[in-house]
BAVEXKE-52162 format. One record per residue (C-alpha): x, y, z. Coordinates in Angstrom, 3 decimals, m for minus. Example, Ala and Ser with C-alpha at 12.3 -4.5 7.8 and 13.67 -1.06 7.14 Angstrom:
2
<kegu <12.300; m4.500; 7.800>>
<kegu <13.670; m1.060; 7.140>>
END
This chain:
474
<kegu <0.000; 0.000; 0.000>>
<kegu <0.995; 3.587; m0.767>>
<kegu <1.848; 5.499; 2.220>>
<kegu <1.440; 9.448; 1.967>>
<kegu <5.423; 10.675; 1.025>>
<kegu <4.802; 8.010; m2.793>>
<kegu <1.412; 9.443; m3.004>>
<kegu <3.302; 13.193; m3.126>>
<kegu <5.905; 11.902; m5.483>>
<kegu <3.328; 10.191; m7.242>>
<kegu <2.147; 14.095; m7.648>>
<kegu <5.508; 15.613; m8.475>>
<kegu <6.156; 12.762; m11.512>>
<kegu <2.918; 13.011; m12.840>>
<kegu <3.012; 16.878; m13.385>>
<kegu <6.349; 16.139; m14.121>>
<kegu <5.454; 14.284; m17.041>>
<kegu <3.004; 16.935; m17.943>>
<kegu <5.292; 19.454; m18.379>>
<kegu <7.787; 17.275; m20.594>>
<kegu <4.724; 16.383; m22.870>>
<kegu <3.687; 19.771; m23.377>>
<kegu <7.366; 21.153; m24.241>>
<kegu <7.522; 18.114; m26.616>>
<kegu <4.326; 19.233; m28.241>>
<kegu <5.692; 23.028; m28.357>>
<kegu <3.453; 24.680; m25.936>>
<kegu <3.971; 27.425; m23.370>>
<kegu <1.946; 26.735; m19.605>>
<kegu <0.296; 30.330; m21.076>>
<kegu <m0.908; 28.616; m25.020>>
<kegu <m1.398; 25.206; m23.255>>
<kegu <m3.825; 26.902; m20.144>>
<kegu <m5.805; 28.533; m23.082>>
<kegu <m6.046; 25.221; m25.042>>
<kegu <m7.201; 23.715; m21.561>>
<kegu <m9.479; 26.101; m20.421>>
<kegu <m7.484; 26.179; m17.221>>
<kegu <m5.358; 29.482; m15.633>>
<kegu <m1.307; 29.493; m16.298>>
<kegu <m1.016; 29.386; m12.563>>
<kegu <m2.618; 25.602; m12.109>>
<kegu <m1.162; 24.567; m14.879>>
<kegu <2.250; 26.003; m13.077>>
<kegu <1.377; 24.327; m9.936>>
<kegu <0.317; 21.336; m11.226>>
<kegu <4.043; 20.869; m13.343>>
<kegu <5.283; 20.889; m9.499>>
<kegu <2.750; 18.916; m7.811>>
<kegu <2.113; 21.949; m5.922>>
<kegu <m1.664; 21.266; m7.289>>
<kegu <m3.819; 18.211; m7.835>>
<kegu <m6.645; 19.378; m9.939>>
<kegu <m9.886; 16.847; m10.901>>
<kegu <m9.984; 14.351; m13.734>>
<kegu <m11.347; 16.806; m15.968>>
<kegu <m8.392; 18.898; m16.303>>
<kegu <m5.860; 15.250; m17.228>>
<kegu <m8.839; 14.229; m19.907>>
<kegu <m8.498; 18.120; m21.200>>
<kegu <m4.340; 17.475; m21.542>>
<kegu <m4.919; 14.114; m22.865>>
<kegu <m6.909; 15.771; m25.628>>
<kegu <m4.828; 18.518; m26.415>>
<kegu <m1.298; 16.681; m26.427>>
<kegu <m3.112; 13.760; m28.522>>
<kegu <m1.066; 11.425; m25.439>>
<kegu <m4.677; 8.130; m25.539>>
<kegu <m5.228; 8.801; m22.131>>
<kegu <m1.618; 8.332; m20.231>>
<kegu <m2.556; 11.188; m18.117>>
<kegu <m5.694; 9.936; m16.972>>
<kegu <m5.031; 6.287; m16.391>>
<kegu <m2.148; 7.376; m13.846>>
<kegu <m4.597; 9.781; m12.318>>
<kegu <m6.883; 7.259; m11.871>>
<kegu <m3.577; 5.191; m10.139>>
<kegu <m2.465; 7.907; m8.485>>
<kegu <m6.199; 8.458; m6.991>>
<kegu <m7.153; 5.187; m6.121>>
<kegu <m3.704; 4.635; m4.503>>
<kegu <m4.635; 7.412; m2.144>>
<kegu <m8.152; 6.410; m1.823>>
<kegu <m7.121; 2.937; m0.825>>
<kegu <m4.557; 4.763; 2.078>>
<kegu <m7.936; 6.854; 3.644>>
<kegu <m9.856; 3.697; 3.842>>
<kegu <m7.267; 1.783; 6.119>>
<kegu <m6.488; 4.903; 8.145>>
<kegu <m10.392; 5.350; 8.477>>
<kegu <m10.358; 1.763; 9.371>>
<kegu <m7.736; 2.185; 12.335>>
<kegu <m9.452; 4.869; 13.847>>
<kegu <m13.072; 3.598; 14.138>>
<kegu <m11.545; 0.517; 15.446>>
<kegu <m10.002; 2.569; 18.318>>
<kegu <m13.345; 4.132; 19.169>>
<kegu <m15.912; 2.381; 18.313>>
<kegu <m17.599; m0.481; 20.506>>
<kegu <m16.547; m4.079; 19.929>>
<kegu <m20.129; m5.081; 18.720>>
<kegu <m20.395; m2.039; 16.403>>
<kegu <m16.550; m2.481; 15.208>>
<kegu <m17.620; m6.071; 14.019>>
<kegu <m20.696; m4.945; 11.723>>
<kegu <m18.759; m2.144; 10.986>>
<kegu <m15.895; m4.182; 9.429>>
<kegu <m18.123; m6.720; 7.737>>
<kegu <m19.789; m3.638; 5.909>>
<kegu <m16.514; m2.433; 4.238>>
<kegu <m16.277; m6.529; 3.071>>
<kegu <m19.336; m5.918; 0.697>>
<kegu <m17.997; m6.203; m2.433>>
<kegu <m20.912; m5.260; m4.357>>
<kegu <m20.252; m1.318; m4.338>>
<kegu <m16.204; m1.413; m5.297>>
<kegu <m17.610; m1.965; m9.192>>
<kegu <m17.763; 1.973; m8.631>>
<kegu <m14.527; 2.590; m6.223>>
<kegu <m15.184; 2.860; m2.134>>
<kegu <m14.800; 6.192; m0.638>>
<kegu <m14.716; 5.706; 2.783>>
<kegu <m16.033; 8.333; 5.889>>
<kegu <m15.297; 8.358; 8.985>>
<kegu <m18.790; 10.356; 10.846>>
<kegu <m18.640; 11.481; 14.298>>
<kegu <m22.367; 11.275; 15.036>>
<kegu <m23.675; 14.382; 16.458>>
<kegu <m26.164; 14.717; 19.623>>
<kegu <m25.420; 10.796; 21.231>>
<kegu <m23.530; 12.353; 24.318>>
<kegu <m19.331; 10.700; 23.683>>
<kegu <m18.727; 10.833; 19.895>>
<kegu <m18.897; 7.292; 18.365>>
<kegu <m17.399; 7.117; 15.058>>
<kegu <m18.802; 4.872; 12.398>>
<kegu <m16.912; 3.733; 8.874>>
<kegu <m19.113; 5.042; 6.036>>
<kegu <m18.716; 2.721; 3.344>>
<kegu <m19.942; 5.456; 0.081>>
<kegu <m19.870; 5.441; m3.843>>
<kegu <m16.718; 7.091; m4.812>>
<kegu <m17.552; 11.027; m5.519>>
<kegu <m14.921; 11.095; m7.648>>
<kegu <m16.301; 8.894; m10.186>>
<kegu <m19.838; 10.036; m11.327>>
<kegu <m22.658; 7.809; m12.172>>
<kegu <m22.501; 6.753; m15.732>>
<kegu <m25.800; 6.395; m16.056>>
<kegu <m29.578; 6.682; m14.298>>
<kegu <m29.875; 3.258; m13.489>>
<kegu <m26.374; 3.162; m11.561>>
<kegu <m27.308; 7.216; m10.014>>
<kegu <m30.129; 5.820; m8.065>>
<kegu <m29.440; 3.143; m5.737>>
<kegu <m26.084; 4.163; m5.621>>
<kegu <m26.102; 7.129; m4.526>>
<kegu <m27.347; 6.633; m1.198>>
<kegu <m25.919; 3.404; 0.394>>
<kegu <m27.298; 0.475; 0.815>>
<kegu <m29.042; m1.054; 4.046>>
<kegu <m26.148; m2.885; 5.987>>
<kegu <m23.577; 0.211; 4.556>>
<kegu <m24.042; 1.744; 8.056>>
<kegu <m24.207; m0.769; 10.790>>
<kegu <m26.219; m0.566; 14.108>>
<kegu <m26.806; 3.396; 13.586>>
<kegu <m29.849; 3.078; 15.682>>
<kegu <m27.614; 2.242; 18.649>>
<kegu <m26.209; 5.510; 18.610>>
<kegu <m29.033; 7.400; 20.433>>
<kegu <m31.494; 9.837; 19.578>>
<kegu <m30.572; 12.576; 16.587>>
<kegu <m29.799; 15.654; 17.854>>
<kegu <m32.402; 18.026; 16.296>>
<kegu <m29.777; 21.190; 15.965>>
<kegu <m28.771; 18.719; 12.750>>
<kegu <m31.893; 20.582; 11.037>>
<kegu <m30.202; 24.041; 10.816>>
<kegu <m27.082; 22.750; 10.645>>
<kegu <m27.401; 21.813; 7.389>>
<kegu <m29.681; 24.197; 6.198>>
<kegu <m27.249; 26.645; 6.595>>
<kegu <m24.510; 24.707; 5.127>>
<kegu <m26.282; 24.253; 2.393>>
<kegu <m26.894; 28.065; 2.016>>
<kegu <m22.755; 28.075; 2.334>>
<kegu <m22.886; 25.530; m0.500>>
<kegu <m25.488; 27.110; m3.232>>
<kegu <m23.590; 30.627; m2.293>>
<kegu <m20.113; 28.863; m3.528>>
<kegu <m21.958; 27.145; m6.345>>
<kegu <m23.585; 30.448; m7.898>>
<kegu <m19.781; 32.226; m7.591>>
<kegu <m17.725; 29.358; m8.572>>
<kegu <m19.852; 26.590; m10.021>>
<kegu <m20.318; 23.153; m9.809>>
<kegu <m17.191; 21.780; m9.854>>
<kegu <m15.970; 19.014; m7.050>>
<kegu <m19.119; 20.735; m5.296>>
<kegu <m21.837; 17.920; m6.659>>
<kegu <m19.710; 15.060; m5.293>>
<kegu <m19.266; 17.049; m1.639>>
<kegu <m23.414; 16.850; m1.959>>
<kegu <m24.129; 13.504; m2.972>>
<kegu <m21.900; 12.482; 0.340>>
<kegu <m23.793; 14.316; 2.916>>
<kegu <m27.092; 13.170; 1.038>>
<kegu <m25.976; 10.197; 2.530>>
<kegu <m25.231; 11.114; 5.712>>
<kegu <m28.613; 12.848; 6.304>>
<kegu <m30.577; 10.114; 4.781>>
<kegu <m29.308; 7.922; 7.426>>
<kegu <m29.835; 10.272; 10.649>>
<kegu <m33.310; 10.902; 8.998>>
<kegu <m33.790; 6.994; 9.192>>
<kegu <m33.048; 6.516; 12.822>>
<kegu <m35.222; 9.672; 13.394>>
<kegu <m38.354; 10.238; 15.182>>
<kegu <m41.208; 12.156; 15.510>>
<kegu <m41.308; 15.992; 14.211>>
<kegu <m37.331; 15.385; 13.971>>
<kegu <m37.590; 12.472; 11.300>>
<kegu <m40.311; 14.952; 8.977>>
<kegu <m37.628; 17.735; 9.360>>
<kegu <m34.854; 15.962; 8.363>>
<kegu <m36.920; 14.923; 5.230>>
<kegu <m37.450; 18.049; 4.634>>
<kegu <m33.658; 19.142; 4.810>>
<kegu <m33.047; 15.869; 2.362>>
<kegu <m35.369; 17.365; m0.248>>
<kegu <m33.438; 20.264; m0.388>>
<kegu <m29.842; 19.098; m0.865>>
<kegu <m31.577; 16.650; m3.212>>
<kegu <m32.833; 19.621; m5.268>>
<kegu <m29.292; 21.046; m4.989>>
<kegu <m27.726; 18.247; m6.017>>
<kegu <m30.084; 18.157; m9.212>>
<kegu <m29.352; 21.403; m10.245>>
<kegu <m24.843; 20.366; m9.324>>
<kegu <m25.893; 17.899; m11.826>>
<kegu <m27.815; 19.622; m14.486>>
<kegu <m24.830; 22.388; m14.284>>
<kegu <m22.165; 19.343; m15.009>>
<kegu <m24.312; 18.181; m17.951>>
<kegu <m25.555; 14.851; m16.600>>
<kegu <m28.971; 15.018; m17.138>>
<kegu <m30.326; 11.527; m15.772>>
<kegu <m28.177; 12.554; m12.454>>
<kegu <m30.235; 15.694; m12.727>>
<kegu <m33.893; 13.738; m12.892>>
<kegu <m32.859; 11.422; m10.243>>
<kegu <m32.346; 13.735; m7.686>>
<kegu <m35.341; 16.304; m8.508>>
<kegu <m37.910; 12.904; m8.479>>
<kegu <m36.450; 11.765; m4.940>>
<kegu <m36.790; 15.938; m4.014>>
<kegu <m40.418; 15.428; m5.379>>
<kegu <m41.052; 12.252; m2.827>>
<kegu <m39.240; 13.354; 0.226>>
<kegu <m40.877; 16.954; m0.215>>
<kegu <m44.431; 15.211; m0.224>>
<kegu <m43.693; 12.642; 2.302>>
<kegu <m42.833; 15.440; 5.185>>
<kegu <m45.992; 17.435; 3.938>>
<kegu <m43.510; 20.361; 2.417>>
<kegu <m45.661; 22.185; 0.235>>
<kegu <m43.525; 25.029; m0.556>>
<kegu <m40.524; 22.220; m1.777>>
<kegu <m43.058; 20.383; m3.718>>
<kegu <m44.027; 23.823; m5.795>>
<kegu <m40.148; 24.768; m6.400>>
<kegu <m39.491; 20.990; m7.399>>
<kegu <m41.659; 21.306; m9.655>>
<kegu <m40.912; 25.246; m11.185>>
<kegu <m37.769; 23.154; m11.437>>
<kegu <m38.848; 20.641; m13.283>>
<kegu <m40.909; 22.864; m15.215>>
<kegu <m37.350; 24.806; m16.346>>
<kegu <m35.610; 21.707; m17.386>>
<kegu <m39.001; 20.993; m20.261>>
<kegu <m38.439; 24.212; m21.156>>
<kegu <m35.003; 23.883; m22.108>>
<kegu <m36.047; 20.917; m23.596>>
<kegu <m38.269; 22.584; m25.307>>
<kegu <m40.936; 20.473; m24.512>>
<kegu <m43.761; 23.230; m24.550>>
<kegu <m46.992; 20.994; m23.530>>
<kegu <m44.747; 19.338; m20.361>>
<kegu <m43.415; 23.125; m19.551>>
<kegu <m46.946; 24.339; m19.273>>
<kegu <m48.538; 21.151; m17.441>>
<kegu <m45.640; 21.746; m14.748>>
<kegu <m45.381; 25.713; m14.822>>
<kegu <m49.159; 25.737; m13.842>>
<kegu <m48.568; 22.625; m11.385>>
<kegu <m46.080; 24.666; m9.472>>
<kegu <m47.745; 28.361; m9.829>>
<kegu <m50.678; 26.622; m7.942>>
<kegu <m48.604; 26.328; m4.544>>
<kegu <m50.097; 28.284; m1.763>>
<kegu <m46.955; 28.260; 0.664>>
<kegu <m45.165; 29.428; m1.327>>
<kegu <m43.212; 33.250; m0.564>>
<kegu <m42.712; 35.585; m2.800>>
<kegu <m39.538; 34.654; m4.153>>
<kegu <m40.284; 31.374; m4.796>>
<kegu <m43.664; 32.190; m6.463>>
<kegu <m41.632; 34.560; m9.009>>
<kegu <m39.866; 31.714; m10.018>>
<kegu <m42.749; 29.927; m10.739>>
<kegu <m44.580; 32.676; m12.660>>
<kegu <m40.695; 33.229; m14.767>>
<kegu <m41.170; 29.108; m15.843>>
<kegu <m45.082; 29.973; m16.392>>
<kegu <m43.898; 33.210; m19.183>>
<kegu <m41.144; 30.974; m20.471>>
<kegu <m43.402; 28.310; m21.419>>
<kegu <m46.156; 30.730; m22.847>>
<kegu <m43.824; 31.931; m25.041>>
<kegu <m42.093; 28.741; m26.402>>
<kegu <m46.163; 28.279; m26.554>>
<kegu <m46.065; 31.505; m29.357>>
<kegu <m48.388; 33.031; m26.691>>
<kegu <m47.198; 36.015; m25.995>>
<kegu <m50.118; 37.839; m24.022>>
<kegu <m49.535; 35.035; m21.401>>
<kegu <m46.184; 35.476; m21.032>>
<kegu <m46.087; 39.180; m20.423>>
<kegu <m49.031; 38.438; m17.311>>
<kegu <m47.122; 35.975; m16.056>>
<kegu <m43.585; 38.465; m16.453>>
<kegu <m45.448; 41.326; m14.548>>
<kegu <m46.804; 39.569; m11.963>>
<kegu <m42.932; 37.764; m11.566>>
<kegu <m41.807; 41.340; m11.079>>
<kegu <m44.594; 42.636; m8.797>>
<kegu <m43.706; 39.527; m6.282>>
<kegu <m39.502; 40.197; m6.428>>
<kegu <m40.883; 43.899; m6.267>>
<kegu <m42.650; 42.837; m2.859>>
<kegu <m39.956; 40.260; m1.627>>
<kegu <m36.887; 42.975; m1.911>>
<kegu <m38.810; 45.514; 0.410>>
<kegu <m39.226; 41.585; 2.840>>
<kegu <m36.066; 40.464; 2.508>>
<kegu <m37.210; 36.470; 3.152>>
<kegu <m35.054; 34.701; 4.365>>
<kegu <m37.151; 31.562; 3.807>>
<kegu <m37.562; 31.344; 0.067>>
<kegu <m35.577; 28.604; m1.670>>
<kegu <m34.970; 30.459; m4.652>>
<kegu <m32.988; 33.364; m2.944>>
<kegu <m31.108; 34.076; m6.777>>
<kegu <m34.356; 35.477; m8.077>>
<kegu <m33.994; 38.792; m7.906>>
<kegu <m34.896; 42.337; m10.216>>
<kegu <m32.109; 41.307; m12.632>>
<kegu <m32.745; 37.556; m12.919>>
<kegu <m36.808; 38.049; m13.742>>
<kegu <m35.749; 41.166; m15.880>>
<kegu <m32.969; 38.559; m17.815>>
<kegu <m35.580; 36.331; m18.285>>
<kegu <m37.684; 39.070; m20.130>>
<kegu <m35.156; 38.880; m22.374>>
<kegu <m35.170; 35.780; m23.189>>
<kegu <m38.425; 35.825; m23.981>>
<kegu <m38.367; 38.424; m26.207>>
<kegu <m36.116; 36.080; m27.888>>
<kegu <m38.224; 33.480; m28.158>>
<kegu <m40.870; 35.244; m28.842>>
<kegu <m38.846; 36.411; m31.940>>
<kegu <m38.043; 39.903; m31.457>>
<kegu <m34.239; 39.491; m30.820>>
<kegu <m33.672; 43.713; m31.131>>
<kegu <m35.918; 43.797; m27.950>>
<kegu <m34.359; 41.470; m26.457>>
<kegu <m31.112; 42.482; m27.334>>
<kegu <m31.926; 45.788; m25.584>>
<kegu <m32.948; 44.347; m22.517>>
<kegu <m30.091; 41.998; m21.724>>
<kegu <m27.349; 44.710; m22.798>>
<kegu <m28.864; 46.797; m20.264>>
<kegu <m29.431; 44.028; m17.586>>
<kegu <m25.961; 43.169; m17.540>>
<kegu <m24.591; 46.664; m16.663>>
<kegu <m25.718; 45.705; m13.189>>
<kegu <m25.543; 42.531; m12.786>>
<kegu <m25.039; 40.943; m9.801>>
<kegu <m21.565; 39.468; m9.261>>
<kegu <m22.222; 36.695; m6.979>>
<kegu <m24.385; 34.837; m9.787>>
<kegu <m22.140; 34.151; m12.237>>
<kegu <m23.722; 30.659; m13.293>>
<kegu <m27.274; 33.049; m14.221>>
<kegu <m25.208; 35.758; m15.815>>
<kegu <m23.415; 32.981; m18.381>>
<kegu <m26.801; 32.345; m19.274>>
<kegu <m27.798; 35.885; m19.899>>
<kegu <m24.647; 36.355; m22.034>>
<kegu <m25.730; 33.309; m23.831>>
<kegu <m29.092; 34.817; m25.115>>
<kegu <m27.653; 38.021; m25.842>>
<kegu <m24.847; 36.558; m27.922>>
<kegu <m27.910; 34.633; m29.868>>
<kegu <m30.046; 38.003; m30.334>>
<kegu <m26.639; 39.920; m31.659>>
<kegu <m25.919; 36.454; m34.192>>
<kegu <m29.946; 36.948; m35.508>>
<kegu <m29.244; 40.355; m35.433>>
<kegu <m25.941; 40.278; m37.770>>
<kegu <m23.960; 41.957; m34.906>>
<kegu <m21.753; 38.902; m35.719>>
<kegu <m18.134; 40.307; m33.563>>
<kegu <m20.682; 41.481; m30.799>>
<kegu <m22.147; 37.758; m31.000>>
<kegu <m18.687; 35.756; m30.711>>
<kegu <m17.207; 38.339; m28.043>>
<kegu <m20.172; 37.511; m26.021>>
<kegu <m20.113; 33.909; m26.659>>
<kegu <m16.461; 33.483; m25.729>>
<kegu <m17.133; 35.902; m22.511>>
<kegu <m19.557; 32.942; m21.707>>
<kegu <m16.825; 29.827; m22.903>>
<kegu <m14.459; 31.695; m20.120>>
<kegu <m17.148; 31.518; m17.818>>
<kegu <m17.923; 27.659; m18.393>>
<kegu <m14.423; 26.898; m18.573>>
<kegu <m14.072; 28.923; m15.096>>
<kegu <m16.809; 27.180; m13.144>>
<kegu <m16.738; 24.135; m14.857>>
<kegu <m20.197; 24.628; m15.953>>
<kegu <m21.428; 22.093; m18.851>>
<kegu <m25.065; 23.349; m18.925>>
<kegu <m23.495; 26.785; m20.648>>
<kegu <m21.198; 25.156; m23.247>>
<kegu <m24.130; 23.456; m24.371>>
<kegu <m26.662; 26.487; m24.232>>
<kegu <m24.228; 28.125; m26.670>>
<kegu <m24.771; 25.369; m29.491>>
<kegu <m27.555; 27.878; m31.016>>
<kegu <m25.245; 30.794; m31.470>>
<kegu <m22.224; 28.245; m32.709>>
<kegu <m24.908; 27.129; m35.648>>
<kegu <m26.096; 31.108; m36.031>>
<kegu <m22.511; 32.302; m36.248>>
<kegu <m21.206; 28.958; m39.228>>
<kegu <m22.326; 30.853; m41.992>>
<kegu <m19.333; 33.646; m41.322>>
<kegu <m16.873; 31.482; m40.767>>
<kegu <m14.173; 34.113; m42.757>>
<kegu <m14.205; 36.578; m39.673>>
<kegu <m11.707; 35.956; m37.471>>
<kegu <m13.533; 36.053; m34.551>>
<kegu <m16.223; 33.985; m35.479>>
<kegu <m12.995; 31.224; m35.766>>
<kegu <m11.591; 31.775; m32.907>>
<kegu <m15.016; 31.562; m30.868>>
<kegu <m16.389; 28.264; m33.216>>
<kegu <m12.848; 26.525; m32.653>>
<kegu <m12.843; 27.056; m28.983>>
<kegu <m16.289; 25.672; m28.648>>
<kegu <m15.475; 22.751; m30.779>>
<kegu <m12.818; 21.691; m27.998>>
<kegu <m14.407; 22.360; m24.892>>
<kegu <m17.899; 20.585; m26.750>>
<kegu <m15.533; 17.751; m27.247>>
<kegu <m14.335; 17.318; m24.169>>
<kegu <m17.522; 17.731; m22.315>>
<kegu <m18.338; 14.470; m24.819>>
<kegu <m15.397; 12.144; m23.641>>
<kegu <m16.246; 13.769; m19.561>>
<kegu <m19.596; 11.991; m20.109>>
<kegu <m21.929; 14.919; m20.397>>
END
């Protein structure tokens, strides 16, 4: 077994070998962080093992130096070295503190072999509220390799009965668990609307886990909250997904959102699951399933003001894939009469805290674009995104997106690819699939002027990062 000082040099040769590949292939760190959509200074790091950045960024090299994956198998060495290290220090320490009887189950959990088809991450969880901490071995999926598909995203995600032994003899659950992770999963949709999904969606699908199993062992008015805080990360974790471009992750976790919300008698979760829901037909363009659901959700009466914009911005999206435009302007007024309402509030309840002035006035936008009028619209987002606020970058890539599609219709063909590649930055920055492929529509606008030079330089930068979203699985 690896112990921690091969693991570094593991590191060191890897980036090692990085650099020597790229100098063979004739690259600067400056050209090659462009061609990788990473900065010069990780690329730097990584050179020295100073860095270890995800799998992502060793499939991006592996494209770009043309090397058939040498990178990424001895990440995935490298990796699952280090992953096997964790699991026998985990292993020492819950056998130092936990009870014989619990040790035993304990250890006969981690023998399962029926979960290492997908790599064993193993957690070590002091359980809160049982008086002396007891720690218990957390046999979970691997975060660090994604479900491949829905079938494996389901039962996998959560582990299996017999994955965590005798939790029931660990006492009552403390019920200052509720806020606890309500508020660290305000902590966690904050860092996702700056920085974006990245490594964020595996960080959720681990304490989905660990919630689902205190929610278990729970009782009473304790065991419905609990639920409730599980519907919410399991929301969050839809829209991780849907942001990383794996769209049957994405539907498992909204559905299981859906049940948990109606289980604990959440009315106000079931509503935004389903405005959700309602958002992802629309950007399938699915216009009768956007309506059903847009309606479905509008009709929530728990629902604060906030939240009900939301729903009333999925109802005017849907109206106007519909070609009904009368609709869509009720339902955009009365969006911005309730964000009017819920600045001068402030709540500090609503789930959908990112829907602001600027997010229902975006949206306007948009559907003057799809209601055809792309000079409106055009208008509307230029002017939207003098102010826009900087802590939602994920929202502004998708403003940037329609505006660069409303200057391509428009002819404003430099405007279009300037704003296009302002968005590319953005995806490459956050690690957000979900805006490489919302830019698809300008890249097929923008093919017939393929003699400007910026129209090349945007169309050949999306080509790569499109095909590397491809091989990621997206």
């Amino acid at each position: 077994m690896a112990d921690s000082h091969e693991i570094k040099s593991a590191w060191r040769d890897l980036g090692r070998t990085l650099a020597q590949l790229r100098i063979a292939a004739g690259h600067t760190q400056h050209v090659f962080a462009g061609l990788v959509q990473y900065g010069r200074s990780s690329v730097a790091n990584t050179e020295t093992g100073r860095q270890q950045p995800d799998r992502a960024f060793w499939v991006r090299c592996d494209m770009v130096l043309q090397t058939g994956g040498v990178l990424v198998k001895e990440y995935d060495r490298i990796v699952a070295s280090a992953r096997q290290q964790r699991r026998a220090s985990a292993l020492r320490g819950a056998a130092r503190s936990t009870p014989a009887p619990l040790r035993a189950e304990a250890a006969h959990g981690d023998d399962d072999g029926a979960n290492h088809q997908s790599g064993d991450a193993l957690i070590v969880l002091s359980a809160a509220g049982t008086g002396p901490a007891r720690t218990v071995a957390l046999d979970l999926a691997d975060p660090s390799s994604g479900p491949a598909d829905e079938a494996r995203t389901g039962p996998q995600s959560l582990p299996r009965q017999g994955q965590l032994p005798a939790l029931r003899e660990l006492g009552p659950v403390n019920p200052a668990l509720v806020p606890h992770w309500m508020g660290m999963l305000r902590i966690l949709a904050a860092s996702h609307d700056a920085f974006g999904p990245r490594r964020i969606h595996d960080v959720v699908r681990g304490e989905l886990a660990i919630i689902h199993h205190h929610g278990a062992r729970a009782e009473g008015q304790t065991r419905r909250e609990l639920q409730r805080v599980e519907a919410r990360w399991a929301e969050f974790a839809s829209w991780t997904a849907d942001n990383l471009g794996d769209g049957h992750d994405a539907s498992y976790w909204l559905r299981r959102a859906l049940s948990l919300a109606r289980d604990a008698d959440d009315d106000q979760m079931v509503a935004y699951v389903l405005m959700r829901q309602a958002q992802r037909a629309t950007e399938r363009r699915d216009v009768p399933e956007a309506l059903n659901l847009a309606q479905a959700s509008a009709r929530g009466t728990s629902l604060v003001a906030r939240d009900r914009a939301l729903c009333a911005v999925r109802l005017a999206q849907a109206n106007a894939l519909a070609g009904e435009a009368g609709a869509c302007w009720a339902a955009l007024r009365h969006a911005q009469q309730l964000v009017a309402v819920a600045v001068d509030r402030d709540e500090p309840d609503a789930i959908g805290q990112h829907c602001g002035p600027a997010y229902v006035i975006a949206h306007e936008g948009q559907c003057h674009l799809l209601l055809g009028k792309s000079d409106r619209a055009a208008t509307i987002l230029e002017e939207v995104l003098q102010g826009w606020p900087g802590a939602y970058r994920q929202d502004e890539g998708m403003t940037r997106t329609w505006l660069a599609t409303a200057y391509a219709l428009l002819g404003r063909i430099d405007e279009a690819a300037e704003q296009a590649d302002t968005v590319l930055a953005l995806a490459a920055e956050t690690g957000s699939t979900r805006l490489t492929k919302a830019l698809r529509r300008v890249d097929t606008e923008l093919a017939a002027h393929t003699t400007q030079p910026s129209v090349q330089r945007f169309r050949a930068r999306y080509a790569l990062a499109a095909q590397i979203n491809g091989r990621i699985g997206a």
